[in-house]
C-alpha positions in Angstrom: -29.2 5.0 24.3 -27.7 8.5 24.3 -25.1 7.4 25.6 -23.9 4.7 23.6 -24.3 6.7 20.4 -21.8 8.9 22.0 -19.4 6.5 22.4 -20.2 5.0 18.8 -19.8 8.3 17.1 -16.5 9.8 19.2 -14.9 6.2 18.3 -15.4 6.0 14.4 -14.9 9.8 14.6 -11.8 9.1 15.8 -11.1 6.2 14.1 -12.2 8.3 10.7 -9.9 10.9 11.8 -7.0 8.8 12.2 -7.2 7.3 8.8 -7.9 10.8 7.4 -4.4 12.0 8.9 -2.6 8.2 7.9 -3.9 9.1 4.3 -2.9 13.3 4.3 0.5 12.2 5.8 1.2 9.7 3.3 0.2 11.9 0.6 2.1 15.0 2.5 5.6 12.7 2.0 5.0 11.4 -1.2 4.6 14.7 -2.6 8.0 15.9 -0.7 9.8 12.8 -1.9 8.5 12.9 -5.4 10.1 11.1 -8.3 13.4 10.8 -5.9 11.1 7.9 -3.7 11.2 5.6 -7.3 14.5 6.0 -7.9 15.5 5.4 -4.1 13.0 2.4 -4.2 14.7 1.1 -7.7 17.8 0.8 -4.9 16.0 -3.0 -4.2 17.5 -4.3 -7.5 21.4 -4.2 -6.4 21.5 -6.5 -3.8 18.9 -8.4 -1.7 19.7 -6.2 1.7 19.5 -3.2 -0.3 16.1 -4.1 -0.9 14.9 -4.6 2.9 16.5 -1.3 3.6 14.8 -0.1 0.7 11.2 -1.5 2.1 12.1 -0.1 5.6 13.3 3.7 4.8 10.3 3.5 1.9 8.0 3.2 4.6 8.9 5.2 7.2 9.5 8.2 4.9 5.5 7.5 3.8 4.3 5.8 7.3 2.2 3.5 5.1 3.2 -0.2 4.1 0.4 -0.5 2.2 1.6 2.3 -0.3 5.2 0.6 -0.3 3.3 -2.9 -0.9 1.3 -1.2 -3.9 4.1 0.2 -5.4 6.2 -2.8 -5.2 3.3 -4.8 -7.1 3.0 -1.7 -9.7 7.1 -2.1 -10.0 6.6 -5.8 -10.9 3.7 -4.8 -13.2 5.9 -2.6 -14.9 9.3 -4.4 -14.9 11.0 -2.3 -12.5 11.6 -5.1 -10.4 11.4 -8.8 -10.4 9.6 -11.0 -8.1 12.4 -11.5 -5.6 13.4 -8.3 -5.4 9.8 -7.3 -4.5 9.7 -10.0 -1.8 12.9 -8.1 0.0 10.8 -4.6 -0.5 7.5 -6.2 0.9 9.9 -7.5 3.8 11.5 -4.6 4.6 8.1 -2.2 4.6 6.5 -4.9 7.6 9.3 -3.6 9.7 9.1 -0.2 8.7 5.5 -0.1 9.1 6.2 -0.5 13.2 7.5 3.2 13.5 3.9 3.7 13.9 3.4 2.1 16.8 6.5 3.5 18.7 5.3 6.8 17.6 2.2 6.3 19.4 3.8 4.4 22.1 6.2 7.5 23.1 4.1 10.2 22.1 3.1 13.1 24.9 0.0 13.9 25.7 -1.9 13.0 22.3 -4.5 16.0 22.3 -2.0 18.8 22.7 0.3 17.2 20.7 -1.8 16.8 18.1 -3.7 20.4 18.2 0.1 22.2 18.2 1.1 20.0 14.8 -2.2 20.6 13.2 -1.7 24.5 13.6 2.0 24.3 12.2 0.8 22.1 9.3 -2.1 24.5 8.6 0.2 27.5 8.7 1.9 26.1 6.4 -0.8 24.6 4.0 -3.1 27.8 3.8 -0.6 30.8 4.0 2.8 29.7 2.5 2.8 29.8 -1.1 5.6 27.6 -1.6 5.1 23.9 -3.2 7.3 22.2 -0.6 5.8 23.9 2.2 2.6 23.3 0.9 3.4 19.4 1.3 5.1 19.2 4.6 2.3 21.4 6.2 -0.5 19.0 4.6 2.0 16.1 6.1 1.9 17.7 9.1 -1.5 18.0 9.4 -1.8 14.4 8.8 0.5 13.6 11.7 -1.8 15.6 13.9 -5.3 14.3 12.8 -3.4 10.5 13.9 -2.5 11.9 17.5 -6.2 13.3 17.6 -8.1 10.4 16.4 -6.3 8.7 19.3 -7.3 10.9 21.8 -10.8 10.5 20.7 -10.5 6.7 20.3 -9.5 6.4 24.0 -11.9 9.0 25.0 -14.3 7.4 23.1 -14.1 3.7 24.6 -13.4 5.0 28.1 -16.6 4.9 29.0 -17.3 1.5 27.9 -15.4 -0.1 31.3 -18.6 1.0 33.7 -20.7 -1.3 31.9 -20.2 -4.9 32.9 -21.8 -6.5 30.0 -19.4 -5.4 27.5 -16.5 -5.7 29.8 -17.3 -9.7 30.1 -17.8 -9.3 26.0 -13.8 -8.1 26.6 -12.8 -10.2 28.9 -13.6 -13.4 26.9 -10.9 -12.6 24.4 -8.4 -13.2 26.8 -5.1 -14.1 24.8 -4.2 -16.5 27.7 -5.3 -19.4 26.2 -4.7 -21.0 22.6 -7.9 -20.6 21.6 -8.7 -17.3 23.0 -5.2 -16.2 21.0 -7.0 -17.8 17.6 -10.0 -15.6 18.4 -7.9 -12.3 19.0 -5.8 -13.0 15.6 -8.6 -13.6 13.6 -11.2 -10.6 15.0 -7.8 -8.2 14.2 -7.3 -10.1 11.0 -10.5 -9.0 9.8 -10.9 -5.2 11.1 -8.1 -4.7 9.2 -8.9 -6.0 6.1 -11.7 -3.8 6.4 -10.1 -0.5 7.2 -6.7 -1.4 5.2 -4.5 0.1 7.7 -2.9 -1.9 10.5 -1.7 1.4 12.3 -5.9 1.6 12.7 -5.5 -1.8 14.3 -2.7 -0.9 17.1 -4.3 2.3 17.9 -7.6 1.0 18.4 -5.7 -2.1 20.1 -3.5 -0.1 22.6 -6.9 1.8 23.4 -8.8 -0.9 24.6 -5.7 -1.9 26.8 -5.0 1.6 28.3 -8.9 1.4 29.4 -8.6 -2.3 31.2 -10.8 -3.4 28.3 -8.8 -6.0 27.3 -5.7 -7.4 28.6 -2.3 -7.0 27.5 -1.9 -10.8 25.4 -4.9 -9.4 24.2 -3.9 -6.4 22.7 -0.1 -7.6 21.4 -1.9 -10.9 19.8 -3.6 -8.8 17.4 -0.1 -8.3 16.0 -0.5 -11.8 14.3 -3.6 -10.8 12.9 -3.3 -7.2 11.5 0.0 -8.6 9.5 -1.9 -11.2 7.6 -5.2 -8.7 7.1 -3.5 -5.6 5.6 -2.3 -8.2 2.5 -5.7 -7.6 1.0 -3.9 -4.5 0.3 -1.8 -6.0 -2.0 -4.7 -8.1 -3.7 -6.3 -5.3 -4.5 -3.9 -3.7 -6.4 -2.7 -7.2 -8.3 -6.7 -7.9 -9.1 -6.9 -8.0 -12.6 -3.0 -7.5 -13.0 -0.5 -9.2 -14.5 0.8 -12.8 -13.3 3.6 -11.3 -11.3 1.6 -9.2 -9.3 -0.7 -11.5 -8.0 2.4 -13.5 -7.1 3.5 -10.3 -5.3 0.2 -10.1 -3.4 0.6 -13.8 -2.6 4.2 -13.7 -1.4 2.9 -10.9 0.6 0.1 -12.8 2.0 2.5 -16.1 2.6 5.2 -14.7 4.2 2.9 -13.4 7.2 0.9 -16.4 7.4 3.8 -18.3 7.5 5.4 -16.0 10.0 2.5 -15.9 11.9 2.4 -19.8 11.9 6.1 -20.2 13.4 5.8 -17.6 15.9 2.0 -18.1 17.6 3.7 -21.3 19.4 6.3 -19.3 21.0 3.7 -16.1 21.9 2.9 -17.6 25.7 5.9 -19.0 26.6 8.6 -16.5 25.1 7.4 -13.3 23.0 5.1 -12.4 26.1 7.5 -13.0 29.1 10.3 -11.0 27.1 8.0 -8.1 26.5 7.2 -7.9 30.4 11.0 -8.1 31.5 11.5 -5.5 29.2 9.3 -3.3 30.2 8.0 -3.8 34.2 5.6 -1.1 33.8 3.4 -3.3 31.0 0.5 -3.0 32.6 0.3 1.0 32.9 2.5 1.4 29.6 1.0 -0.9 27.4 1.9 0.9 23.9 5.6 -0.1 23.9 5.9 -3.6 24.8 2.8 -3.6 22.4 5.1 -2.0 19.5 8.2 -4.1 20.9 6.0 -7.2 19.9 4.6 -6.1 16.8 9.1 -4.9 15.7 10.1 -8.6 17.3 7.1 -10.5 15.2 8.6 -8.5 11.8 12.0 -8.5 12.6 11.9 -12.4 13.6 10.0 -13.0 10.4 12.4 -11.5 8.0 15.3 -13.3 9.8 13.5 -16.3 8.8 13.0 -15.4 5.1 15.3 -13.9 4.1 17.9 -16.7 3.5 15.2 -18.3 1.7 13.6 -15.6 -0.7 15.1 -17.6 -3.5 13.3 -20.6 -3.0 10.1 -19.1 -1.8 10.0 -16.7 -4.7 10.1 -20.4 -6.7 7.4 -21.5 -4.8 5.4 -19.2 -4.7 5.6 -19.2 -9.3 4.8 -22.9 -8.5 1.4 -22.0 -6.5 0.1 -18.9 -9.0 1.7 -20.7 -12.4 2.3 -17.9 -15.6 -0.3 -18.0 -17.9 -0.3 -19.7 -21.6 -0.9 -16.0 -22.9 -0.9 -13.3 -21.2 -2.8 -10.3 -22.9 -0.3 -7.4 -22.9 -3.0 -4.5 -24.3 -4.4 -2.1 -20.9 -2.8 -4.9 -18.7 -0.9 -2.5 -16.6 -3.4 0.4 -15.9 -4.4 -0.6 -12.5 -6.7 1.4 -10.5 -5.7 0.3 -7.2 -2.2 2.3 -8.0 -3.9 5.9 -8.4 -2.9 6.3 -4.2 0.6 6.3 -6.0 1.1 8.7 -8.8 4.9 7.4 -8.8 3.5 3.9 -10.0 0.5 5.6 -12.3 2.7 7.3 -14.1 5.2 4.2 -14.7 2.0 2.2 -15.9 1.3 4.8 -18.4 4.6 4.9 -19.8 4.3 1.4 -20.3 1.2 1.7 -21.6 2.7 4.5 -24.0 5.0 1.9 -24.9 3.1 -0.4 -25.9 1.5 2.0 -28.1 4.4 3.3 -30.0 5.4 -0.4 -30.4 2.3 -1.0 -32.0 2.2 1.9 -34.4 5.9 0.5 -35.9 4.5 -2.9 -36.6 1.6 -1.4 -38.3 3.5 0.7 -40.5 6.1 -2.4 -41.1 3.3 -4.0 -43.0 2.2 -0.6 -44.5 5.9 -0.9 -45.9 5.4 -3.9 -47.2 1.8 -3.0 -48.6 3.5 -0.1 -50.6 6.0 -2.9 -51.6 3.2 -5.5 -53.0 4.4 -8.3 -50.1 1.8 -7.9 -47.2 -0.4 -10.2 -46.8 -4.5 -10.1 -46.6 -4.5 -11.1 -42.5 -1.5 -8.6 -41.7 -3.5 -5.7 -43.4 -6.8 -7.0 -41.6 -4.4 -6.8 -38.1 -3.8 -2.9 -39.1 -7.8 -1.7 -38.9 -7.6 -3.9 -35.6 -4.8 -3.0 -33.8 -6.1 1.0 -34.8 -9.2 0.2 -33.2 -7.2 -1.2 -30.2 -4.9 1.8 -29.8 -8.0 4.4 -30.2 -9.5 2.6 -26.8 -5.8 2.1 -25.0 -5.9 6.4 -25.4 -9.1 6.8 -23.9 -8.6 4.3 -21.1 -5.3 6.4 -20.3 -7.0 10.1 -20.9 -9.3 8.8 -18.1 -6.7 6.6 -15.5 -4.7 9.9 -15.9 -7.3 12.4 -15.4 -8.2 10.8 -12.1 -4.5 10.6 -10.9 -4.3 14.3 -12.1 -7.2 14.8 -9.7 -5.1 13.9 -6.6 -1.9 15.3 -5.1 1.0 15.7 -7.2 4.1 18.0 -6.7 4.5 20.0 -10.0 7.2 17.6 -11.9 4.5 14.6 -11.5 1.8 16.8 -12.8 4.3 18.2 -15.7 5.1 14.6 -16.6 1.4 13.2 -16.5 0.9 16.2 -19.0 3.6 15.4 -21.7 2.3 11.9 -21.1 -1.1 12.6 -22.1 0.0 15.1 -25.4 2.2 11.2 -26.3 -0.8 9.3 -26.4 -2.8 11.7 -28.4 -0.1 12.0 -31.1 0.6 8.0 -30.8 -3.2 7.8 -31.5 -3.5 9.7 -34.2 -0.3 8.5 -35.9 -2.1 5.0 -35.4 -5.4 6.7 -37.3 -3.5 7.2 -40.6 -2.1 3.7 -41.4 -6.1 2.8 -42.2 -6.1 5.7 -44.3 -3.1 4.9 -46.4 -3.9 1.5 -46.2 -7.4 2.0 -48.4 -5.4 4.1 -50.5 -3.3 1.6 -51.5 -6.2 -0.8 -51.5 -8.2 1.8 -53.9 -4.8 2.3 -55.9 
């Protein structure tokens, strides 16, 4: 019994610890890229190339697609980008999310690699004063708690192969057969819908294989799987959004299942053979014909698509149809987006937006109070839309304080400052059109 705790805790410790290090690293990079990773990412707009090489540097500079993917939904929230042009980001972050796994594949020895990075990034973090520094050494440390949480992942589930129970568990999702390939996509499917992070899914993957614990159709089905499960990614951040970002999520969702539908047929005969010419040693190098499947599966996908976005983007407005009336008040605050203050702080401005709009049309039919041609409803709409605004500034006093809370290199944290002074003086510009409006009334 002993035992087995042992090798429960060492593997979610090291499973914890690599999604600890995915999450610092992201945040490490998005604080070194700063405002300059939205305007590189407003690149997707010129041309529908530009906007896979915009999903694909995107996400290697953050090693996360499901940042990229959030984002590119928070972009559509906000206007940024269209549906289409999201579609050739969402693309171009599924290849750029397999870095990761050739990282892992061609790393050296994980624990010392991972130790030595840690102590550079903590250097750096704790006794260099300087912003920039202060990013890249919590990026590095990041980069290190990943190489670590391997090392005790496959420490963790080495001792697992002496017992033969478990090992028969193993052994019956064998990838060899159509059905045991079903069973593999779907069990990866759902671990990582439940972690979010399909670099979680390779690593604990390529683990298994390295131990015997699985075989190696086994571990590169799961590639089919992960793809569709780290959509609910994008759900997340489109629930309770707009109309085009649940489209977003469900492009997101199609194009994998769709993807994963052409390509499962060819996964025995073709994608598996290929893999083992290209690499002889397969069965005691597992990790990069693994990652070689995973880049081929994206790569093959996206030469599919992407002739087609066009269409799909249509069909895909067909499937989630626009609403009759969309409510435009709080619409775009989305708390799935606080991971990226980039796309926070775009929602607030339109949020801010919204509000300035408001606080002309109210004093348009102050104007026309003053005047003697308003009528009864319009000056009814005034005490409404005032009590409207007073709730749009707390709602963004609070979204804000809790991206304020979170890492943000000091021209993000300037910005969500002035944004926050804007609101206040919007709201209480809003305040006196009630005021002048009762005078008038009295009057």
């Amino acid at each position: 019994m002993k035992d087995w705790l042992l090798v429960v805790l060492t593997v979610l410790g090291g499973l914890g610890t690599f999604l600890l290090g995915m999450k610092h690293l992201s945040e490490g990079l998005q604080a070194v890229s700063g405002k300059g990773l939205r305007k590189f990412m407003a690149l997707a707009t010129t041309h529908r190339l530009a906007g896979v090489g915009t999903g694909v540097i995107s996400t290697v500079i953050v090693q996360s697609s499901s940042i990229i993917t959030v984002m590119a939904v928070g972009f559509v929230s906000s206007g940024v980008l269209n549906l289409q042009q999201a579609i050739n980001v969402i693309i171009g972050s599924n290849i750029g999310t397999t870095t990761t796994a050739w990282i892992i594949a061609y790393a050296p020895e994980v624990k010392i690699l991972g130790l030595s990075i840690v102590s550079v990034g903590a250097i750096l973090y704790f006794f260099v004063n300087k912003e920039l520094m202060h990013n890249i050494g919590l990026a590095l440390m990041g980069l290190g708690f990943i190489f670590l949480g391997l090392h005790w992942i496959k420490e963790g589930v080495e001792p697992i192969k002496n017992n033969c129970c478990v090992v028969e568990i193993f052994k019956s999702l064998d990838a060899k057969t159509a059905w045991g390939l079903m069973r593999c996509t779907f069990i990866s499917m759902i671990f990582t819908a439940i972690v979010q992070s399909s670099a979680a899914t390779t690593a604990i993957a390529m683990a298994l294989a390295m131990q015997g614990l699985i075989t190696f159709e086994a571990a590169a089905a799961t590639v089919f799987g992960m793809n569709i499960g780290t959509t609910i990614t994008a759900w997340m951040a489109a629930f309770n959004s707009t109309t085009e970002a649940k489209r977003t999520a469900m492009a997101h969702t199609l194009f994998n299942v769709i993807g994963a539908a052409l390509l499962i047929p060819l996964f025995l005969t073709v994608i598996v053979p290929a893999a083992k010419m290209l690499f002889p040693d397969y069965a005691t190098n597992i990790p990069a014909p693994m990652a070689a499947v995973h880049t081929f599966f994206n790569v093959a996908t996206t030469c599919v698509f992407l002739p087609f976005v066009s269409p799909f983007a249509r069909l895909v407005e067909k499937i989630i149809p626009a609403k009759k009336k969309e409510i435009p008040r709080l619409t775009f605050l989305d708390p799935h987006v606080k991971q990226s203050p980039v796309i926070a702080l775009e929602q607030v401005t339109k949020e801010i937006g919204f509000m300035a709009k408001s606080n002309r049309e109210i004093f348009g039919i102050i104007r026309g109070a003053i005047c003697g041609t308003s009528e009864k409803d319009q000056e009814d709409h005034i005490f409404r839309r005032e009590d409207i605004l007073d709730k749009i500034q707390k709602e963004i006093t609070v979204f804000v304080g809790h991206v304020m809370t979170g890492r943000l290199p000091a021209d993000m944290s300037a910005r969500a400052q002035k944004l926050l002074r804007i609101t206040d003086e919007l709201e209480s510009i809003s305040d006196e059109a009630p005021v002048i409006l009762k005078t008038i009334i009295r009057m």
